[in-house]
Backbone bond lengths (Angstrom), bond angles and torsions (degrees), N, CA, C in turn:
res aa  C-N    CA-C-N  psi(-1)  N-CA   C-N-CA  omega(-1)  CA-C   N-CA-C  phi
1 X - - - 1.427 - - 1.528 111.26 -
2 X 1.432 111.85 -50.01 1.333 100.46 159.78 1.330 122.85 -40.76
3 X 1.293 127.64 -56.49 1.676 124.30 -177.13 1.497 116.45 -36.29
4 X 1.422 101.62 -39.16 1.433 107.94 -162.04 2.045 103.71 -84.39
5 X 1.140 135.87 -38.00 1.399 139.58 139.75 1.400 128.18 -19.02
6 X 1.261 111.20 -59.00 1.577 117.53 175.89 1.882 100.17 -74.56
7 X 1.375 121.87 -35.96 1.436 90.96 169.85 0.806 131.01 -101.73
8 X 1.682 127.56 7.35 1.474 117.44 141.80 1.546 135.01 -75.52
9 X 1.417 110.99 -0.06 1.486 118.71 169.10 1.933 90.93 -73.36
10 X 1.473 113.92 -75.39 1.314 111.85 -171.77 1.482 108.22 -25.62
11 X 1.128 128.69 -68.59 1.897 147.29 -171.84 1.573 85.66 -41.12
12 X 1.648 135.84 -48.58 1.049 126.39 -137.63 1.819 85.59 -106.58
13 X 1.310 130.92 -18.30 1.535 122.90 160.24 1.442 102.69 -78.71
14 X 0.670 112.34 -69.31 2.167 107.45 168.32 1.645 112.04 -3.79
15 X 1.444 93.72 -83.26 1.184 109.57 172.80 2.210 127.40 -37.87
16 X 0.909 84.99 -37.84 1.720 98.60 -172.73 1.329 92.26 -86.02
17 X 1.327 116.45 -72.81 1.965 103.13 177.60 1.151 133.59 -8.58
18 X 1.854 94.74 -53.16 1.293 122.63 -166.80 1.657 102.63 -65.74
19 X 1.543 112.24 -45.99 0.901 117.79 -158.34 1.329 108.96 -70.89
20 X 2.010 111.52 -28.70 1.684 109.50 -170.98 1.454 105.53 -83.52
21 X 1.229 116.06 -18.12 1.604 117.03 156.60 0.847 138.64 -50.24
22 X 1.777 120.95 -48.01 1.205 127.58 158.95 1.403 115.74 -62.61
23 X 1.147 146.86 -42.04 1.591 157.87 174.13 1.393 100.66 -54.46
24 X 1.293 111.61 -37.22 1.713 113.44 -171.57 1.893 105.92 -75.96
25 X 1.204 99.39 -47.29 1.733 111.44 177.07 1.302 94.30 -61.73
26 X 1.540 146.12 -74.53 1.249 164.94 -87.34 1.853 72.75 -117.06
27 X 1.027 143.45 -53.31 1.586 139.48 -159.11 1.558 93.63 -79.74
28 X 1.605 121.02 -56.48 1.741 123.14 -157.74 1.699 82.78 -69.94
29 X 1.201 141.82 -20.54 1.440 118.88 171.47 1.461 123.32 -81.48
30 X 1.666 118.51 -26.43 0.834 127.97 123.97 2.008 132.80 21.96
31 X 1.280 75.97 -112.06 1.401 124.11 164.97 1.524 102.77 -45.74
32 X 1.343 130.06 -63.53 1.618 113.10 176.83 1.378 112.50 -66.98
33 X 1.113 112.44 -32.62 1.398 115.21 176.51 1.403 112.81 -58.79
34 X 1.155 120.26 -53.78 1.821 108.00 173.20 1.244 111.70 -54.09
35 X 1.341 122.29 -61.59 1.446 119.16 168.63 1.470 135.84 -24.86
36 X 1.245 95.53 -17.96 1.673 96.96 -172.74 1.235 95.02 -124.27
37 X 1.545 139.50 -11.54 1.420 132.21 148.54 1.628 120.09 -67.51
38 X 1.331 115.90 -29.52 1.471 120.18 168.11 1.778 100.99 -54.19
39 X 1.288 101.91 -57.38 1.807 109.52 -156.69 1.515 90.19 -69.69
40 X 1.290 144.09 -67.02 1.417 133.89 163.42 1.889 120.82 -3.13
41 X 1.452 84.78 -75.64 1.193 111.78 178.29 1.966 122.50 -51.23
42 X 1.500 113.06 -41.90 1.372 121.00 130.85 1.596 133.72 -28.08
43 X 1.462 85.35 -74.06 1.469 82.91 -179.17 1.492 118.24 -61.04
44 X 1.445 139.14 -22.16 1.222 148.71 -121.32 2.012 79.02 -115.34
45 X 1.340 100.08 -52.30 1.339 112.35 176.44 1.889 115.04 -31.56
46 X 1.552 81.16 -71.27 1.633 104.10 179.58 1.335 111.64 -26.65
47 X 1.617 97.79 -70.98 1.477 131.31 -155.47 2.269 100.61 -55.02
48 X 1.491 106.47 -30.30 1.075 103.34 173.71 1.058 116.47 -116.89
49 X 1.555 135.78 37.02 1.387 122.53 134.67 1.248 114.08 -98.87
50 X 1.711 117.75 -3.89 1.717 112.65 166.23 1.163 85.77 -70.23
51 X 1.461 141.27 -58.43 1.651 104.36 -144.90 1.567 111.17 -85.47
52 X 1.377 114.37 -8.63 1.606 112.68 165.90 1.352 86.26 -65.10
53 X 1.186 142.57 -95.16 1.093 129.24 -157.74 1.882 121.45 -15.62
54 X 0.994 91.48 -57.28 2.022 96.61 -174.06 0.983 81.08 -77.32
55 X 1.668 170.65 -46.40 1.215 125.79 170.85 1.354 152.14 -31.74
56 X 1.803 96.14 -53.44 1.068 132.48 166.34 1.567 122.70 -39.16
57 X 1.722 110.57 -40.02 1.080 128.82 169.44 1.317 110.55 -74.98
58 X 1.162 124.53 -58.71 1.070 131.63 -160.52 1.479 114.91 -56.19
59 X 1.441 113.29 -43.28 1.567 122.31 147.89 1.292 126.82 -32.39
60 X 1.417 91.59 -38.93 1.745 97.28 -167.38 1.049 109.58 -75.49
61 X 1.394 126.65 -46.54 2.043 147.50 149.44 1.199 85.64 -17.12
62 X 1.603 122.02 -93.95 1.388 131.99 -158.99 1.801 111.35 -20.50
63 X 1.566 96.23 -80.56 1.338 103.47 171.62 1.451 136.91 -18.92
64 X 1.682 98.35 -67.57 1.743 115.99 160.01 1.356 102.52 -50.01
65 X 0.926 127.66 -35.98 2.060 117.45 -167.64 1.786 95.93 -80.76
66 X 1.378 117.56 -54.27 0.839 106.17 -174.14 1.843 123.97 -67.42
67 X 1.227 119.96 -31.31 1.344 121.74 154.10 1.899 130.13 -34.15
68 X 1.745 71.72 -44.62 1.676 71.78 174.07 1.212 131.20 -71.10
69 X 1.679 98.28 -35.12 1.863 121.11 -178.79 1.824 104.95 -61.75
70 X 1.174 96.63 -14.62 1.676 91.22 -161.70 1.863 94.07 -99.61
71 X 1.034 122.57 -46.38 1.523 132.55 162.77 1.823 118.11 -59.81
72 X 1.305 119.43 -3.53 1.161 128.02 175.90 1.658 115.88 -78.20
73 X 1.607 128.83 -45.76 1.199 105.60 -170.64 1.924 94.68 -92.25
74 X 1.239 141.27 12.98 1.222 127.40 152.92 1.113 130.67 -96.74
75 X 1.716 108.74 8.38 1.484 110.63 -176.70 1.674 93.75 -93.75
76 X 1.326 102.02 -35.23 1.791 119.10 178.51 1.791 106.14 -40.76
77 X 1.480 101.95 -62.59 1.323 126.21 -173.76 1.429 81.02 -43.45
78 X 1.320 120.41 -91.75 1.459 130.50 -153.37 1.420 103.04 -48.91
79 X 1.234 126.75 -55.75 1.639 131.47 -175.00 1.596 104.32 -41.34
80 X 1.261 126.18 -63.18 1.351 143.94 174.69 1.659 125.95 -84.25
81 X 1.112 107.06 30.94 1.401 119.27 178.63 1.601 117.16 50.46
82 X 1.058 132.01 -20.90 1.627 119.15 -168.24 1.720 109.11 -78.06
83 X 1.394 83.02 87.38 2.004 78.12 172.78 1.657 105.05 -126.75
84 X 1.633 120.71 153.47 1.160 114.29 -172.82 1.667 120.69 -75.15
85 X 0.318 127.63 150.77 1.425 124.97 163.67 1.685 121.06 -27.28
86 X 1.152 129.49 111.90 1.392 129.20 -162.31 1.123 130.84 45.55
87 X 1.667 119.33 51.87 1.298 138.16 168.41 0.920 101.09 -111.30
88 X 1.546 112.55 137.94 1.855 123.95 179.97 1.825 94.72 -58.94
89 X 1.488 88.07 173.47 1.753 87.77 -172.83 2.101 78.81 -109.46
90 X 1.410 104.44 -169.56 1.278 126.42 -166.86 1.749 104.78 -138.71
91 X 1.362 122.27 119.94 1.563 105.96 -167.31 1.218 99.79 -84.97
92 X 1.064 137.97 127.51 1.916 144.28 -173.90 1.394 89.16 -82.71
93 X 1.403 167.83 42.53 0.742 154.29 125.04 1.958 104.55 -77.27
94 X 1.042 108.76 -22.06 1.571 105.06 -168.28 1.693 106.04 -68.78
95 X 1.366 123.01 -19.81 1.178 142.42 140.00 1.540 110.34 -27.32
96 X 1.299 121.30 103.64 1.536 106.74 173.26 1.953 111.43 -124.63
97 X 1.297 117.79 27.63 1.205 102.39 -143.04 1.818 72.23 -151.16
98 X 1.879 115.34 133.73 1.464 101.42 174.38 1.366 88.99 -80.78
99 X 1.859 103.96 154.66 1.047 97.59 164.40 1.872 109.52 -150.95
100 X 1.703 110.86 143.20 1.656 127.03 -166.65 1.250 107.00 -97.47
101 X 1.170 122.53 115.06 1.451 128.80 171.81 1.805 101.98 -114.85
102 X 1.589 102.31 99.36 1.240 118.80 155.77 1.554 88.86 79.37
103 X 1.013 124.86 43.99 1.938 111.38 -173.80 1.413 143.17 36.44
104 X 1.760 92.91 20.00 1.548 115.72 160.68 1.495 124.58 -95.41
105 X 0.846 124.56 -32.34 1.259 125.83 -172.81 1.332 116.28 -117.97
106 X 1.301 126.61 105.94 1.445 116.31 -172.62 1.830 111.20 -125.63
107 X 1.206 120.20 -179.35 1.536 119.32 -167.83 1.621 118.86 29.21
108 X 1.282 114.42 44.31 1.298 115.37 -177.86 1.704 107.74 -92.19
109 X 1.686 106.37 103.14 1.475 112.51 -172.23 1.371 113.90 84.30
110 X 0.535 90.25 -18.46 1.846 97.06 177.14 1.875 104.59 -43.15
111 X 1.423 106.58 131.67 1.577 102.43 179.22 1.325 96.01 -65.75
112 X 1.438 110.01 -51.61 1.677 124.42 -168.69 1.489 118.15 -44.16
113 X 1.411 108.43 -32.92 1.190 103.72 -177.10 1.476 121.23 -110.59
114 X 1.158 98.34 42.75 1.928 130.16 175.23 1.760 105.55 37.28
115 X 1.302 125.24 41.75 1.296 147.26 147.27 1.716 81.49 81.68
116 X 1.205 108.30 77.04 1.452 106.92 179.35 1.891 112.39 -147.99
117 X 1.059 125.80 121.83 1.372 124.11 -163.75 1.409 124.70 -132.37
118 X 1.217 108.75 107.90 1.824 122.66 178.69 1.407 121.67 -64.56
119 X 1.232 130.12 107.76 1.311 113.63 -176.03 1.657 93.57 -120.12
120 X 1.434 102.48 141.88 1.690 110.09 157.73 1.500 121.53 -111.32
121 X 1.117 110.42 119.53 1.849 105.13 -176.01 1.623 94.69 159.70
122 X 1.639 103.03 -164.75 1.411 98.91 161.70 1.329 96.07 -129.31
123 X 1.308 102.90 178.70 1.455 113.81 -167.80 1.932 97.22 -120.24
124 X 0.914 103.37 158.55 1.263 116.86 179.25 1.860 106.99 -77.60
125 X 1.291 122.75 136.59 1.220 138.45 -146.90 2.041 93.88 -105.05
126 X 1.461 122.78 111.30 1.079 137.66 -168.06 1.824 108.12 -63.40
127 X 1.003 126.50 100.41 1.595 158.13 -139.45 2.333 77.09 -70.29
128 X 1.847 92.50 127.97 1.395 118.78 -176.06 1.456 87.59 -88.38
129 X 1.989 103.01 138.63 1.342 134.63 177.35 1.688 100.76 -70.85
């Protein structure tokens, strides 16, 4: 009976070894595994404050475009004389950008195009006193 005691203690150190071995592997995998969810998680970071960033811009574009669109038919007025009678004027220089609406109107404000503007069409004829 003794015989049989001493080799179930051994079986039962066997066993536990085994087990702090596995616990020991089972943690260092662990362990890489966070590591490479941190660095993920980094990168993931990065990757979305560039594109906040080009948002950010991209808004900012928007804005400027839309400034211009909204300053466009009074720079027209003013560019081409038809303004009513006691309407502020609009300085067409605030225009900084050429810009084509439908392939009529081109170099409108444009620095580049030495404040000079092509139009094809007709224009509406300024209403006799």
């Amino acid at each position: 009976m003794a015989r049989s005691k001493a080799n179930g203690n051994g079986r039962l150190e066997e066993a536990m070894a085994l087990l702090i071995h596995n616990q020991a592997a089972f943690v260092a995998g662990q362990r890489e595994t966070d590591t490479r969810i941190a660095e993920l998680e980094r990168r993931m970071e990065e990757r979305f404050q560039r594109i906040e960033n080009m948002l950010l811009e991209h808004n900012r574009i928007l804005l400027e475009h839309n400034r211009i669109l909204e300053a466009l038919p009074e720079a027209m007025r003013d560019k081409f004389g038809f303004r009513a009678p006691g309407t502020k004027s609009v300085e067409v220089s605030r225009l900084h950008h050429p810009i084509t609406t439908r392939g009529r109107l081109s170099g409108f404000g444009s620095a580049r195009a030495s404040n000079s503007c092509t139009f094809q069409g007709t224009l509406p004829s300024p209403k006799a006193k």
